[in-house]
C-alpha positions in Angstrom: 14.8 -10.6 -0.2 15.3 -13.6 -2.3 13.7 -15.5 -4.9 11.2 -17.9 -3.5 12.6 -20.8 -6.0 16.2 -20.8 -4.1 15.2 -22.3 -1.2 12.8 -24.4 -3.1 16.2 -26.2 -5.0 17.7 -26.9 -2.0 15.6 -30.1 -1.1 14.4 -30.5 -4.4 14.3 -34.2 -5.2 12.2 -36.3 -7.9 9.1 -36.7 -6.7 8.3 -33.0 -6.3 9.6 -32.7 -9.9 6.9 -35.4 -11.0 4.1 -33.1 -9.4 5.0 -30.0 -11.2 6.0 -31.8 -14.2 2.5 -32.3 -14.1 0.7 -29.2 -12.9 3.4 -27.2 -15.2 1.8 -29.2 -18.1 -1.6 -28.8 -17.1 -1.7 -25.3 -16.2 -0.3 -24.6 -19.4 -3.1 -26.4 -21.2 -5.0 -24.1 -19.0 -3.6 -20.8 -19.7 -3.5 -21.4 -23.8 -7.3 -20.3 -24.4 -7.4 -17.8 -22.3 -4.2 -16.3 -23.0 -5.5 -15.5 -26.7 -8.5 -14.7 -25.3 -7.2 -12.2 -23.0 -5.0 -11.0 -26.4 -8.2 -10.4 -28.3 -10.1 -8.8 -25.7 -7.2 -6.6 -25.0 -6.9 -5.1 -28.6 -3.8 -7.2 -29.0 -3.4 -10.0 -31.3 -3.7 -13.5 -30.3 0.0 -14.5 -29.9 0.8 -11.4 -28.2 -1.1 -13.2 -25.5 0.2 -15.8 -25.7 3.6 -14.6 -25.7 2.8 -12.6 -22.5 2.1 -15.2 -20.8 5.3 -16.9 -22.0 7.7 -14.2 -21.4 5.9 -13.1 -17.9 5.2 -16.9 -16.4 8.7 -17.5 -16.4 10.2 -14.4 -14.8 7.6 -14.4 -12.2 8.6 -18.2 -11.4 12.2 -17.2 -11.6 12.1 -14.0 -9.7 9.1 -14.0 -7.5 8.9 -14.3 -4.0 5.9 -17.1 -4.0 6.6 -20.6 -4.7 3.3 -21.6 -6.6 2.4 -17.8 -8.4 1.4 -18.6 -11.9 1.7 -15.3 -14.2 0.4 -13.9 -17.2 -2.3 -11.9 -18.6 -5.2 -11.4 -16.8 -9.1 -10.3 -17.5 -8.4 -7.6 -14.9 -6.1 -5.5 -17.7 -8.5 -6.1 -20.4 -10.0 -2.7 -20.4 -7.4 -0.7 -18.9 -5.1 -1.5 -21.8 -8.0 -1.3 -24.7 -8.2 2.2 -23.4 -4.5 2.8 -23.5 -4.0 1.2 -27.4 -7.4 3.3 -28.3 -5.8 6.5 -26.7 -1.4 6.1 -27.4 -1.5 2.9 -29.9 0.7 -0.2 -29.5 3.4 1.8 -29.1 1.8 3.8 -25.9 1.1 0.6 -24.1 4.6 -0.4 -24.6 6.1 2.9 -22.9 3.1 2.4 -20.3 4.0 -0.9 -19.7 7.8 -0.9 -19.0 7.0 2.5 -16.9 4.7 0.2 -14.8 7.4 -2.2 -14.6 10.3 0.1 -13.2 7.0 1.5 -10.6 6.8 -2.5 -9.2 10.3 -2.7 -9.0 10.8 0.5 -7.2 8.0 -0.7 -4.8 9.4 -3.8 -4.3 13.3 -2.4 -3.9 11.5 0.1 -0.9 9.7 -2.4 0.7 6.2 -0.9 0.1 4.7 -4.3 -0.6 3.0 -4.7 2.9 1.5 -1.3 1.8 -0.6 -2.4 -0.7 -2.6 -5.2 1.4 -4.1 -2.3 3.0 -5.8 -1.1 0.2 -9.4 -1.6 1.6 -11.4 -4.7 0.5 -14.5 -2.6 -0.7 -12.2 -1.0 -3.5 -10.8 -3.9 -4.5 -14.1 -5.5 -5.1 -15.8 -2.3 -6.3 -12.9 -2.3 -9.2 -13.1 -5.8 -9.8 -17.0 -6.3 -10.2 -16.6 -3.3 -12.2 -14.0 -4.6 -14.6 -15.8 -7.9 -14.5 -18.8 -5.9 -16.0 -17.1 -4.2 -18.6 -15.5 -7.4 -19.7 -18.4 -9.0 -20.5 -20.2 -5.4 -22.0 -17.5 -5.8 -24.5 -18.0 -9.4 -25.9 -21.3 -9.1 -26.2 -20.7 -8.4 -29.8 -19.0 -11.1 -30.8 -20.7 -13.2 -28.2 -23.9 -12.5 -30.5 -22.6 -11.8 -33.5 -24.3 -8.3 -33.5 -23.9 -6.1 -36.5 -22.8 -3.1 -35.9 -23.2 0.2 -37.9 -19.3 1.1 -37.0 -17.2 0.8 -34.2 -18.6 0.3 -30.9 -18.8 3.3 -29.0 -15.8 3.3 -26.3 -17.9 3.8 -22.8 -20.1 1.6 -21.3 -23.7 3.7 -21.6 -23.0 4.5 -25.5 -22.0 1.0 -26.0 -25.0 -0.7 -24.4 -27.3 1.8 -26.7 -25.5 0.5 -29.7 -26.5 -2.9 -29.0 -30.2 -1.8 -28.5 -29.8 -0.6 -31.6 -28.7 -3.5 -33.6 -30.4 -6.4 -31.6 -32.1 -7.7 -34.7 -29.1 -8.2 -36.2 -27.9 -11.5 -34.2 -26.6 -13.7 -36.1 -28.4 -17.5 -35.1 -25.3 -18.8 -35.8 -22.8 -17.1 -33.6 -25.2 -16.9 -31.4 -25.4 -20.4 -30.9 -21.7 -20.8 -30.9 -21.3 -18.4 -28.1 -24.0 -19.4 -25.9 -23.1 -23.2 -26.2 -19.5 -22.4 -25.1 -21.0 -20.6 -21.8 -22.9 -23.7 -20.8 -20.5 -25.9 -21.9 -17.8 -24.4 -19.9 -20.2 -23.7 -16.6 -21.7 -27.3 -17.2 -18.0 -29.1 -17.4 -17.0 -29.0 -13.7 -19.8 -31.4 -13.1 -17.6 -34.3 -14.7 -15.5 -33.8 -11.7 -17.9 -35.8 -10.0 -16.8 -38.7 -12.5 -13.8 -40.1 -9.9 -13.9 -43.2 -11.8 -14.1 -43.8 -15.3 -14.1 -48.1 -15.8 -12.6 -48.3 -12.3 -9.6 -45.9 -12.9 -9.0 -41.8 -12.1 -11.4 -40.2 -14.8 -8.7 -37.8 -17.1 -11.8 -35.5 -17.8 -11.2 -33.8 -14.6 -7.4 -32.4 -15.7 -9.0 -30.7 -18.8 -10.4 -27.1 -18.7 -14.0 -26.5 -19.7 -12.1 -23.4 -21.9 -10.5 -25.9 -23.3 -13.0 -28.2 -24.1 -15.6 -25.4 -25.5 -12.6 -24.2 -28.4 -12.3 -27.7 -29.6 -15.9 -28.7 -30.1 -16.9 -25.2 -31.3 -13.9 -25.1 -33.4 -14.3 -28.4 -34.7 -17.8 -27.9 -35.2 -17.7 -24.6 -36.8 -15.7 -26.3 -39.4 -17.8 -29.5 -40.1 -20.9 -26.8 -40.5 -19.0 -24.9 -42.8 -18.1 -27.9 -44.9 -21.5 -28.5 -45.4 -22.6 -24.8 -46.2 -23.6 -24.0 -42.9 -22.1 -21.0 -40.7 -20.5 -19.4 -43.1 -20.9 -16.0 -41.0 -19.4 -17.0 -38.0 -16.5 -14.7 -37.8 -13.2 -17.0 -36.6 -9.6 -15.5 -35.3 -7.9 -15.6 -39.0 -10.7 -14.0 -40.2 -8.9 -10.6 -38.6 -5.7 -11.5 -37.2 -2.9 -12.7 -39.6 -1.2 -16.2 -37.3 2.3 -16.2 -36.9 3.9 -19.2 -35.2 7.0 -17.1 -34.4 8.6 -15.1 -31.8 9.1 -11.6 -32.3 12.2 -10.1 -32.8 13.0 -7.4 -29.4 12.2 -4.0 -29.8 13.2 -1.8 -26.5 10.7 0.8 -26.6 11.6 4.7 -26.9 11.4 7.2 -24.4 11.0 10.8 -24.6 9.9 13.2 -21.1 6.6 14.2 -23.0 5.2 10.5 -23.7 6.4 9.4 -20.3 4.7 12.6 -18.9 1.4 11.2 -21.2 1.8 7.9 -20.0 2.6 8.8 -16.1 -0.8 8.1 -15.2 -2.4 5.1 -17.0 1.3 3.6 -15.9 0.6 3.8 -12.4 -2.8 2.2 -13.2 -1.2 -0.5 -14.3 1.7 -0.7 -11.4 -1.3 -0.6 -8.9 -3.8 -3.3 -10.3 -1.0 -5.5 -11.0 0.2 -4.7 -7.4 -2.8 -5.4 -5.9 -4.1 -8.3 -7.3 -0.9 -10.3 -8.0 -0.5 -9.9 -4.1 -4.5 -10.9 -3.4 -3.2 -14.0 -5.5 0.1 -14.7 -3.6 -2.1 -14.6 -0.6 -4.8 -16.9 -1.5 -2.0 -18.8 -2.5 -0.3 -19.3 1.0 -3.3 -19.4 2.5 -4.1 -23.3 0.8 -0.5 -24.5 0.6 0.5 -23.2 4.3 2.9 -20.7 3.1 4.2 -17.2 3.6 5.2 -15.4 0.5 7.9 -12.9 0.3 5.4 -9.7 -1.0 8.6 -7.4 -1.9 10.2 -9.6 -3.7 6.8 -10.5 -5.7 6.6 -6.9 -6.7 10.1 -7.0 -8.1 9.6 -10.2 -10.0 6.3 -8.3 -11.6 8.3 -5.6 -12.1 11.0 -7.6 -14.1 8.8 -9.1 -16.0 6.4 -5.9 -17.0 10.0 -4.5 -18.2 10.6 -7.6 -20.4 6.9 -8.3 -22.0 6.5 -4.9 -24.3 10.5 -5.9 -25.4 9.1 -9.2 -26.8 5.7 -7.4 -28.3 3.7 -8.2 -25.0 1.2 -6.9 -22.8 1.0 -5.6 -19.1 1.0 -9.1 -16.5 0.2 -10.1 -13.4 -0.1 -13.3 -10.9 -3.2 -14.9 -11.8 -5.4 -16.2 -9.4 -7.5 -19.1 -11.9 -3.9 -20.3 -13.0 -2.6 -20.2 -9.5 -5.1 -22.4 -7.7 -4.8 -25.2 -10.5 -1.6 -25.0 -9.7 -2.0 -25.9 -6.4 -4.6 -28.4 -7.2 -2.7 -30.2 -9.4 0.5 -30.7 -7.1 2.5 -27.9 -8.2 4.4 -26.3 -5.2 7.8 -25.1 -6.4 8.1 -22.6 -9.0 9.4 -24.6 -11.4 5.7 -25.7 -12.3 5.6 -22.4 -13.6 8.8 -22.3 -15.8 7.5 -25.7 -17.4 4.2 -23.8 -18.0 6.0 -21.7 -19.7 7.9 -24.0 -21.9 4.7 -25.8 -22.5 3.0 -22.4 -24.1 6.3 -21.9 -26.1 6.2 -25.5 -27.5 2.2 -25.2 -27.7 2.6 -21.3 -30.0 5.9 -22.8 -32.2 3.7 -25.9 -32.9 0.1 -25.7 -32.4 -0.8 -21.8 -33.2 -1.4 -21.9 -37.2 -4.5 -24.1 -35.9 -5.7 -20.6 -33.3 -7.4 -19.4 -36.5 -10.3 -21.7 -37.0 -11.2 -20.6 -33.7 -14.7 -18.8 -33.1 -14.5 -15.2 -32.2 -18.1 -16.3 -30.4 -16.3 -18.8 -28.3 -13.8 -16.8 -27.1 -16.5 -14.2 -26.5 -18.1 -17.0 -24.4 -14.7 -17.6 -22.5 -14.6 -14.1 -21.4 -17.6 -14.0 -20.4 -17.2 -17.1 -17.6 -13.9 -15.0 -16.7 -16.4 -12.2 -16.4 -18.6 -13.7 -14.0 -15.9 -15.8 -11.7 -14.3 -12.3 -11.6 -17.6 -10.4 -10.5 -17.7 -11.5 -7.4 -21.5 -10.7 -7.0 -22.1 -12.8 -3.4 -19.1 -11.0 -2.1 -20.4 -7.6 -3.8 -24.1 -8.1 -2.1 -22.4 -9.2 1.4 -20.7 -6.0 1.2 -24.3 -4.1 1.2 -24.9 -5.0 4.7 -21.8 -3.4 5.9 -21.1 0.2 7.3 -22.5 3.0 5.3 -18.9 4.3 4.8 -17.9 0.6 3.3 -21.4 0.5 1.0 -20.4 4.3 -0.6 -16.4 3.6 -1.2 -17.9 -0.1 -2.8 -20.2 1.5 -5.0 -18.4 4.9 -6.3 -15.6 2.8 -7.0 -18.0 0.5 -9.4 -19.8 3.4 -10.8 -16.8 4.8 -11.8 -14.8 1.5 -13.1 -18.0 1.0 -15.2 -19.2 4.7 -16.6 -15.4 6.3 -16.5 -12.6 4.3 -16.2 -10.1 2.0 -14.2 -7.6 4.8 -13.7 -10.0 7.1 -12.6 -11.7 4.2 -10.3 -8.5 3.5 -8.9 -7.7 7.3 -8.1 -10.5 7.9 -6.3 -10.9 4.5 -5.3 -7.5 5.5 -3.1 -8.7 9.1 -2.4 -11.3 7.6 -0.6 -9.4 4.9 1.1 -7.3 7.8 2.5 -10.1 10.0 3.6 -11.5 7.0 5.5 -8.5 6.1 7.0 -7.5 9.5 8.1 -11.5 9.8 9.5 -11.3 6.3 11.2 -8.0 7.2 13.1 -9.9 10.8 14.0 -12.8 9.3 15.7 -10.3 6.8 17.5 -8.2 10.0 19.0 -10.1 11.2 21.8 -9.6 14.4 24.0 -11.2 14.9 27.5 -10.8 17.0 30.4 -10.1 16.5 34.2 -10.8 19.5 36.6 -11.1 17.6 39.8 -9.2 14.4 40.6 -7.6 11.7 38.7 -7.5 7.8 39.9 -4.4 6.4 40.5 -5.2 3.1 40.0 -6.4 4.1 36.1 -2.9 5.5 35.4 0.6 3.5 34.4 2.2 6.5 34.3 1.1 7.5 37.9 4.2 6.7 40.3 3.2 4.8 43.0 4.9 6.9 45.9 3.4 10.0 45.0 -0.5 9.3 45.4 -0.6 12.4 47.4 -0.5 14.3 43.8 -3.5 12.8 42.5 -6.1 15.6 43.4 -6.1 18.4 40.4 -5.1 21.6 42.5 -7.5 24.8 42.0 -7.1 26.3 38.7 -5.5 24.0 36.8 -6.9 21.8 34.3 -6.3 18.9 32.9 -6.6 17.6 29.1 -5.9 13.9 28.0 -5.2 13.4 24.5 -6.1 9.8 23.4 -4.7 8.6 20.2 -2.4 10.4 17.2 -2.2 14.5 17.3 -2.7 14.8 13.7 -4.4 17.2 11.6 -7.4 15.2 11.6 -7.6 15.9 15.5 -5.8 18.7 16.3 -8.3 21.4 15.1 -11.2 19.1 17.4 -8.7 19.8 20.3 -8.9 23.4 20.1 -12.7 23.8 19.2 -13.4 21.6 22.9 -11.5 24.3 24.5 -13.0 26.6 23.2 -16.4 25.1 24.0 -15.3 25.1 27.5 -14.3 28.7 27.6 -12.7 28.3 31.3 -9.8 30.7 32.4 -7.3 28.4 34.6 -3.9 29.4 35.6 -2.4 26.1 34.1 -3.5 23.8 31.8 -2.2 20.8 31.6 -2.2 18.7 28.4 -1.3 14.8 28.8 0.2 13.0 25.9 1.5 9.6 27.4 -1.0 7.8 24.8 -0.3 9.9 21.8 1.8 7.4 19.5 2.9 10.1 16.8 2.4 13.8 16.3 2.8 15.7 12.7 3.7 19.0 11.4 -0.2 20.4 11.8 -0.7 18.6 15.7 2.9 20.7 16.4 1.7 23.9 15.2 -1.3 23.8 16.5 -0.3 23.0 20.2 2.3 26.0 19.3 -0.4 28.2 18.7 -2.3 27.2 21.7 0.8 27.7 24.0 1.5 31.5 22.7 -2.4 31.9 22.8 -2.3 30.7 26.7 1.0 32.5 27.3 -1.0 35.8 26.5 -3.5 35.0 28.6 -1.4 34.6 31.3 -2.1 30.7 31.2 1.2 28.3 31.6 1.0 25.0 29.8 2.5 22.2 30.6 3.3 18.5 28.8 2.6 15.9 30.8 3.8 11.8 29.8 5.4 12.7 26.4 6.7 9.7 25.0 10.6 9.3 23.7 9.8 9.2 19.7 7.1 12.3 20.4 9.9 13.6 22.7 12.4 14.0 20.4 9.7 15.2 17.7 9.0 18.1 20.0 12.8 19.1 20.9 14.1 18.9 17.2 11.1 21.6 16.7 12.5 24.0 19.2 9.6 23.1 21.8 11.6 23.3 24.8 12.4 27.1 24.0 8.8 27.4 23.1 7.4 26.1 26.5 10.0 25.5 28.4 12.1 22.0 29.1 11.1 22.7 32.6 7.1 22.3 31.8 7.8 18.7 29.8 7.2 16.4 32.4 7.6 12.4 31.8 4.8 11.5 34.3 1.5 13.4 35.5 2.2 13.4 39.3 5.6 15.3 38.3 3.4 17.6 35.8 0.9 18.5 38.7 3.9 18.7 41.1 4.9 21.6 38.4 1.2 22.7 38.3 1.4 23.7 42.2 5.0 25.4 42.0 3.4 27.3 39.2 0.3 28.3 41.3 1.9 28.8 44.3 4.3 31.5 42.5 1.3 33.5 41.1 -0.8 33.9 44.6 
């Protein structure tokens, strides 16, 4: 494992440097509004965001294991760390954060990156729909410029009955505000038809609709307010204090009982992160014809969720909006993403005093185009038409992201992911029983100068065993022998296509040769593979049945079958 932008240097030359000069600057223009937006949202201040996305953009770009990833704060942690600040404080999401930092790093360090892509796809999207629609429940407030009695109520039902309540309380004003910054923003890609503005490359297409909708709102707010007008449109300095100034580092304490508090909302974190910085590195290679190192991805994530909460930031991640205009823009080392973080830097030392004439509406309206690009809903209702199995894991996982929370969601979001992996691999293990002859020709295990063995002797059975002996099968195995309920004088049990056999498949085929022995039945192992082999010696299982009765191929096990049979006439 190495960091991706090592072997990016080595041919690095000028005109790869013009591109992500380039991109850099763009997808730093890109990732300002959103980055105090995701602040706000977050229960954080606006530079917090800002500095997260700073501070995590370029370690990710340093460290990471993709050449394009672009990092920072994402919509996806919105609610997951409102819930942590609400619960611990600031000081909670700190200890939370760095915890979820050493978790990725740990992951990383023991390869368990490949793990995580096989999280199934109907959690992922459950969570994210799910997040996408508690995103936009919570700026509906400021999106409206409701009133509200006192705070809004934390969970998703009580909240939405608050707004019933106070619905004739919208401000026009806000109002207007928010909803013009949704339409503006979903109505600005159009220009990107505009390939030619007086015969030359049209510069409206580099700009971000988010962008766009903060300075005409901003702007506008401000000429209205001159004149009288929209005086109670709430704007960014009207509750955060600005400072264009970075913080000085803090390392957060740590005691056992706050990490023991924190255990759980930390691996939250870890695991979203995980997941969707990886969904993002993927998607990534995918357009630029690339293969990300996933390992070291999760250890530059991991570095950099260490480093965030020392600077006063929040928990990060690859982001997938940032990333493709990366991509789209020519970026394709990482140091487009260092200058997008020097771009930030210059844009927060310089530029932030301005942040607070921005509407609190218009970055309500931001959030609430993240919302929808993030729900997914044509992927969600293509889901509907798959498996049963797929439709319940899809939609308790969005119930529960929506009504209870992320770390919950996740949980048994994985619970289930488990449970129907450990059910799928059960109904591809399959047992069934010979009692007259077997086919040569259907055998690879069958040597071909013993055909004369192929016929099952009288009084011996056979029993094929196809797939893992786990304890999702093993229990199946002994209830079909049962149903059958037949007394042979040897049973033999062929394993040449069992891959893998656990602690519960070994002590239930120990159990089922002592109950044979006592019924004077003799068992014997036929095609036992090296790794399940060895598995079986190291637990004493050629004392318990015998080495003689572990045969590598069936003609040699029914060989043994008719020595046995012919001693017991």
């Amino acid at each position: 494992m190495k960091p991706s932008i090592l072997s990016c240097l080595r041919d690095y030359d000028r005109a790869t440097f013009t591109k992500d000069l380039m991109s850099g600057v763009i997808v730093g223009i890109v990732a300002l509004p959103l980055a105090i937006a995701f602040g706000i949202a977050s229960g954080v201040t606006p530079e917090q965001g800002i500095i997260t996305a700073i501070v995590a953009g370029l370690i990710i770009s340093l460290f990471g294991g993709s050449r394009v990833q672009i990092g920072g704060p994402t919509g996806a942690f919105i609610v997951i760390i409102a819930g942590i600040i609400q619960q611990y404080g600031t000081t909670g999401l700190a200890i939370a954060t760095v915890l979820a930092g050493a978790f990725l790093i740990l992951l990383g360090v023991f390869r368990l990156g490949t793990i995580i892509k096989y999280i199934p796809y109907p959690i992922v999207v459950g969570f994210t729909s799910g997040i996408a629609l508690t995103i936009f429940t919570t700026q509906v407030k400021d999106l409206l410029g409701l009133t509200l009695a006192g705070p809004a109520p934390a969970d998703f039902l009580s909240k939405w009955a608050c707004y019933a309540h106070a619905f004739d309380t919208i401000d026009p004003w806000s109002a207007l505000v928010g909803v013009g910054s949704v339409v503006l923003i979903a109505c600005w890609p159009m220009l990107n038809r505009l390939k030619y503005v007086g015969g030359h490359a049209s510069a409206l297409n580099k700009i971000p609709g988010s962008l766009v909708a903060i300075i005409v709102m901003t702007v506008g707010v401000l000429i209205l307010k001159q004149y009288g007008l929209a005086s109670s449109v709430d704007t960014i300095g009207d509750r955060f204090r600005i400072q264009a100034s970075l913080p000085s580092p803090v390392v957060p304490e740590l005691s056992w009982d706050v990490v023991r508090q924190l255990f759980a909302p930390a691996v939250t974190i870890a695991v979203l992160g995980a997941i969707e910085s990886l969904l993002s590195a993927t998607v990534a290679d995918g357009v630029i014809g690339d293969r990300h190192d996933s390992n070291q991805e999760l250890i530059a994530q991991g570095i950099a969720n260490l480093a965030c909460p020392i600077f006063g930031g929040i928990p990060a991640t690859g982001a997938i909006a940032r990333t493709m205009t990366n991509i789209n823009n020519g970026g394709r080392t990482p140091v487009a993403g260092i200058i997008h973080a020097i771009v930030l830097l210059l844009i927060f030392l310089i530029l932030m005093p301005y942040a607070q004439y921005i509407p609190m509406a218009c970055l309500a309206g931001v959030l609430v185009i993240v919302a929808y690009n993030m729900s997914g809903w044509r992927t969600f209702r293509q889901l509907l038409k798959n498996p049963k199995s797929d439709i319940s894991v899809l939609l308790i996982t969005f119930f529960l992201t929506v009504i209870f929370d992320l770390t919950v969601a996740i949980e048994v979001g994985l619970m289930l992911a488990c449970l129907l992996c450990m059910r799928r691999m059960a109904e591809t293990t399959q047992v069934s029983v010979l009692t007259d002859e077997i086919d040569p020709s259907q055998d690879v295990d069958f040597e071909a100068t013993n055909l004369e063995h192929f016929k099952i002797p009288d009084g011996c059975e056979v029993y094929e065993i196809n797939g893992p002996f786990f304890f999702g099968i093993a229990n199946r195995f002994e209830e079909i022998m049962g149903r059958i309920g037949s007394r042979p004088k040897v049973r033999i049990i062929r394993m040449r296509k069992v891959p893998f056999v656990d602690s519960t498949g070994m002590h239930n085929l120990e159990n089922l040769i002592q109950m044979s022995r006592s019924e004077g039945i003799h068992v014997i192992l036929s095609g036992v593979n090296p790794k399940v082999h060895e598995v079986l010696m190291r637990n004493d299982f050629g004392r318990i049945v015998g080495e003689e009765n572990i045969q590598p191929h069936i003609n040699l096990a029914l060989a043994r079958a008719s020595e046995v049979l012919a001693q017991t006439k």
